[in-house]
C-alpha positions in Angstrom: -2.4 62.9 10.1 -4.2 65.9 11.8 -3.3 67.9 9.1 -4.5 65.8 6.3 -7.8 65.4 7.8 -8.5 69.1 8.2 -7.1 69.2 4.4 -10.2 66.9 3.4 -12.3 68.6 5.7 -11.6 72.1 4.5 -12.2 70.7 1.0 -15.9 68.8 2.0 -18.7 70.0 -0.2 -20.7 68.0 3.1 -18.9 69.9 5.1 -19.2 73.1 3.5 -23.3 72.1 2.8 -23.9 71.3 6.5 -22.0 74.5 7.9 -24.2 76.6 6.3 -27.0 78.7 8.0 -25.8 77.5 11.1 -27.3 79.2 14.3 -24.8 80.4 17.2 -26.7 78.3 20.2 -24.7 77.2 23.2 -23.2 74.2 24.1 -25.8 72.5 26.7 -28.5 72.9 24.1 -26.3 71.5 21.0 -25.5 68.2 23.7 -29.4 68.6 24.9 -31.1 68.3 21.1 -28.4 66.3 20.0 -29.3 63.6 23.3 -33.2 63.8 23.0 -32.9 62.8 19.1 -30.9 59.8 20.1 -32.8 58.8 22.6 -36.0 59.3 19.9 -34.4 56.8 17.5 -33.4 54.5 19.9 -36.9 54.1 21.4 -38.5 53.3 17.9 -35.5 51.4 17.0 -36.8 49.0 20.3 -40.4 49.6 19.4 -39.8 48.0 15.7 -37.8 45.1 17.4 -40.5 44.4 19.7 -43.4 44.1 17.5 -41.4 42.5 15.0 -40.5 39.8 17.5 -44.1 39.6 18.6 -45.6 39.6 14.6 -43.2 36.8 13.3 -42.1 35.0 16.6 -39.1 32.6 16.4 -37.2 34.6 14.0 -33.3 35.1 14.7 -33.6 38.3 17.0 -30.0 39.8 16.1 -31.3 39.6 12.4 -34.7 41.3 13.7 -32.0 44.1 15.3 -30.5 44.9 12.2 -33.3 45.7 10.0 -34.2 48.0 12.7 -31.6 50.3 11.9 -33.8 51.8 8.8 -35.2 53.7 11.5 -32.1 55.8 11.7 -31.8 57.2 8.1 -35.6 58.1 8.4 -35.5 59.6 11.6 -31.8 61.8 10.0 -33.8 62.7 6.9 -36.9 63.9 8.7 -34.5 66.1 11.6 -32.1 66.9 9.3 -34.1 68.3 6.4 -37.0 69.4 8.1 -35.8 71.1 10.9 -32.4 72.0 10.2 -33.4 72.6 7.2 -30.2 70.8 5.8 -29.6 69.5 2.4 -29.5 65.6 2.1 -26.3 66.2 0.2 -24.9 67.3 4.0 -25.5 64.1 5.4 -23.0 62.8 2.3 -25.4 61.4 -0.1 -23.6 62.3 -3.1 -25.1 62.3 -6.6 -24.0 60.6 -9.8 -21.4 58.2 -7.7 -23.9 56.0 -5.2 -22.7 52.4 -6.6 -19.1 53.0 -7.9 -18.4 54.5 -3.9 -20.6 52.1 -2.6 -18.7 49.6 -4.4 -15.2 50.8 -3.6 -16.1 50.6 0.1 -17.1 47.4 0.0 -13.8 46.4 -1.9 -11.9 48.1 1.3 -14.2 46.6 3.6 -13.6 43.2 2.1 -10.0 43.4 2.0 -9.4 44.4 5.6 -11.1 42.0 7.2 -9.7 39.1 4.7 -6.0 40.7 5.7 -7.4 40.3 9.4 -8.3 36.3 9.0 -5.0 35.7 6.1 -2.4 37.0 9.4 -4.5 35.2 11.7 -4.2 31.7 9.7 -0.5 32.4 9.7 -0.2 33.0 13.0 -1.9 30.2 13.9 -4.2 32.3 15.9 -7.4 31.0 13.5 -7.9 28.0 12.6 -10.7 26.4 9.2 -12.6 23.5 9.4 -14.4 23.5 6.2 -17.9 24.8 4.3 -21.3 24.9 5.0 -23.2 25.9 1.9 -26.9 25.1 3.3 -25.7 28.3 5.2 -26.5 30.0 1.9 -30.0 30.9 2.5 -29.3 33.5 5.0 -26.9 35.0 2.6 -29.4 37.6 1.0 -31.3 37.9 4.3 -28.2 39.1 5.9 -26.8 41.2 3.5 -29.7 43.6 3.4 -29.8 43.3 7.2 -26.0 43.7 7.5 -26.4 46.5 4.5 -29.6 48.4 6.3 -27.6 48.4 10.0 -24.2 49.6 8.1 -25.9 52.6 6.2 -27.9 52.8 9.5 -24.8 53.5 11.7 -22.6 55.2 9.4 -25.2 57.8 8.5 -26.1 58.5 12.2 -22.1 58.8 12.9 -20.4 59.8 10.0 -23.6 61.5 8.2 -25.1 63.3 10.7 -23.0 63.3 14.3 -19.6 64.3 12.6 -21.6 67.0 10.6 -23.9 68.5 13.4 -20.3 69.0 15.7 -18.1 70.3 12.9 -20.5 73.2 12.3 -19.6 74.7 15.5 -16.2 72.5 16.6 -13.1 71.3 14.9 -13.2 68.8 12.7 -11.2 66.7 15.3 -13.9 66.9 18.1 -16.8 66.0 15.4 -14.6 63.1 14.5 -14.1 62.5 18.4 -17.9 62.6 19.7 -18.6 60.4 16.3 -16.2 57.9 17.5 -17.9 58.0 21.0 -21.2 57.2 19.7 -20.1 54.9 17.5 -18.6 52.6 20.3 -21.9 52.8 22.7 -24.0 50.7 21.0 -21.4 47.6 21.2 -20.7 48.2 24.8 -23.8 45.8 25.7 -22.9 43.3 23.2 -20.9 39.9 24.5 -17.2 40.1 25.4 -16.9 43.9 24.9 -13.7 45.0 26.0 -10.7 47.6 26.1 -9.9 45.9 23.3 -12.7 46.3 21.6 -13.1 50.0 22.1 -9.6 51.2 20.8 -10.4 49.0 17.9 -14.1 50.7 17.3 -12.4 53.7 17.6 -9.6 53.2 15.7 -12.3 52.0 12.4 -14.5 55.1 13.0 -11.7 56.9 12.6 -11.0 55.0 9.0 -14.3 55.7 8.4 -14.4 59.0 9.1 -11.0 60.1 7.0 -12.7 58.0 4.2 -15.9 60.1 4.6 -13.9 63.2 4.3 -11.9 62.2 1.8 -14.3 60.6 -0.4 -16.7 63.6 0.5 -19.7 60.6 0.4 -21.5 58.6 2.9 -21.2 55.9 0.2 -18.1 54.5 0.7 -18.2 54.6 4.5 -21.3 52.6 4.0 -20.2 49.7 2.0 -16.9 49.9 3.8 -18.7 48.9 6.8 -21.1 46.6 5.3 -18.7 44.4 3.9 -16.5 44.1 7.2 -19.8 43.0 8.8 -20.5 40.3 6.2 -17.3 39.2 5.6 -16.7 38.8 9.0 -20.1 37.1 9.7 -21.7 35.6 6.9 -18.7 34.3 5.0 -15.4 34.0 7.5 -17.7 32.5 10.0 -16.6 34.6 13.0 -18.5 36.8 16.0 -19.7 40.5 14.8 -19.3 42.4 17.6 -20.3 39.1 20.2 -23.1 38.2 17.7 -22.6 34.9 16.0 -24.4 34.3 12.5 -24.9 32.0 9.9 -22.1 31.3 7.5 -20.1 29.6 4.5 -17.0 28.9 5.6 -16.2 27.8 8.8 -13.0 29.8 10.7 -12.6 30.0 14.6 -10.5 31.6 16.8 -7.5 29.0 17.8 -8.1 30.5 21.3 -9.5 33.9 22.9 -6.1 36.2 23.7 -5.3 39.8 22.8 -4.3 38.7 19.4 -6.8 36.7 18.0 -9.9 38.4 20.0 -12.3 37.0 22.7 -15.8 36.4 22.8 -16.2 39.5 20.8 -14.6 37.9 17.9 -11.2 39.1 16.1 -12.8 42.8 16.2 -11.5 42.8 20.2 -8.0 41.1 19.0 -4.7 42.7 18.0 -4.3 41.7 14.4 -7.5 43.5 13.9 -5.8 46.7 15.5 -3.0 46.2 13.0 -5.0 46.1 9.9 -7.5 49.1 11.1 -3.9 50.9 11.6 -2.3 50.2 8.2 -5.6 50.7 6.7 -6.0 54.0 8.3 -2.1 55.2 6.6 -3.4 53.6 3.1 -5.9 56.2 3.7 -4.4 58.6 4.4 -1.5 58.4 2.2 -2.5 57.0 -0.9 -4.6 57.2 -3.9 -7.9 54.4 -3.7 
């Protein structure tokens, strides 16, 4: 597996793109600049939140944090381009392919997490109860939210994190300090667990090999948007702790290693087993 991701790396044009011109500076100020811009995106991040909450009062507030990912690709552009003085093309953003990859992740997105809830019905682990189609309102609403925090996170991990360690690490520690800033931001949500991070982990790493060997932010993007939806919006279940709105109604038969906790089936085994297989497909066969 190592192999083959260093085999997608070395053939990156992103990779190649974001390597380039890079200055020799040392460690403590690559973790310092790469600490102060987090913390800079994170604080208007809050800031949109909070006056959003304040401007349009009772509106669902995990919808209101979602839409306040766009932040992040701004924030990226404006660092990346203007003081890096980085292509947008090394973040991932491919040209001439935005909807068929953005598509195509979305298909694997899909699938994954409908192989997640199809074991889990035959394990008796999930149970359905039947529709809700008033839910449909929130369908749109959510899907740009669900879209805008997706995009959001993958091009702050995948786009940007993964690219700004690989120009002076391996490939395997830009993948690993992605992974680890991929899993903070769910460590306040409800029923975060050990579970829950080997899982995370496990998907950024999906992500990541898809990113590399797609050579597009694209995929990843719609990849992780339609896990998010699916999960949500249609199945029913937790995102990450965060319950939403949605069509069908499936729960977890009980909270246990295999079907998930509070976090939803994202902290549960047959979620592990799916990231895994998914992970192989990846890596092994033609998509």
């Amino acid at each position: 597996m190592f192999e083959a991701i260093e085999k997608f790396a070395a053939k990156s044009v992103t990779l190649k793109e974001a390597r380039e011109n890079v200055k020799d500076i040392s460690l403590v100020k690559e973790i310092g600049i790469y600490i102060v811009l987090f913390l800079i995106l994170y604080f208007f991040m809050v800031l949109v939140v909070a006056i959003a909450g304040y401007c349009l009062g009772n509106i669902d507030n995990f919808l209101i944090s979602l839409f306040s990912f766009a932040v992040v690709p701004v924030g990226i552009y404006i660092y990346a381009t203007k003081i890096e003085k980085r292509s947008w093309r090394s973040i991932g953003f491919s040209k001439g392919n935005a909807i068929s990859s953005t598509l195509k992740g979305a298909l694997i997105g899909f699938s994954m997490f409908l192989a997640v809830v199809m074991i889990g019905l035959a394990l008796g682990q999930f149970t359905f109860s039947g529709f809700d189609f008033s839910q449909a309102i929130y369908a749109l609403p959510f899907l740009v939210a669900f879209t805008i925090q997706s995009f959001g996170e993958e091009i702050y991990t995948r786009g940007w994190t993964l690219t700004y360690f690989s120009k002076r690490h391996s490939i395997l520690t830009a993948i690993l300090a992605a992974n680890i800033i991929f899993i903070i931001p769910h460590c306040f949500n409800l029923g975060f667990d050990l579970l829950s991070i080997i899982n995370i982990f496990l998907v950024g790493t999906v992500f990541a090999v898809m990113f590399l060997r797609f050579d597009n932010i694209w995929i990843c993007g719609g990849a992780h948007t339609a896990w998010n939806f699916s999960q949500g919006i249609i199945f029913g279940f937790s995102v990450s702790g965060a319950p939403t709105p949605s069509l069908l109604k499936f729960s977890q038969a009980g909270q246990n290693m295999i079907a998930g906790g509070i976090f939803g089936p994202e902290s549960g085994l047959i979620a592990t087993g799916v990231i895994v297989v998914s992970l192989i497909i990846m890596r092994y066969y033609k998509i």
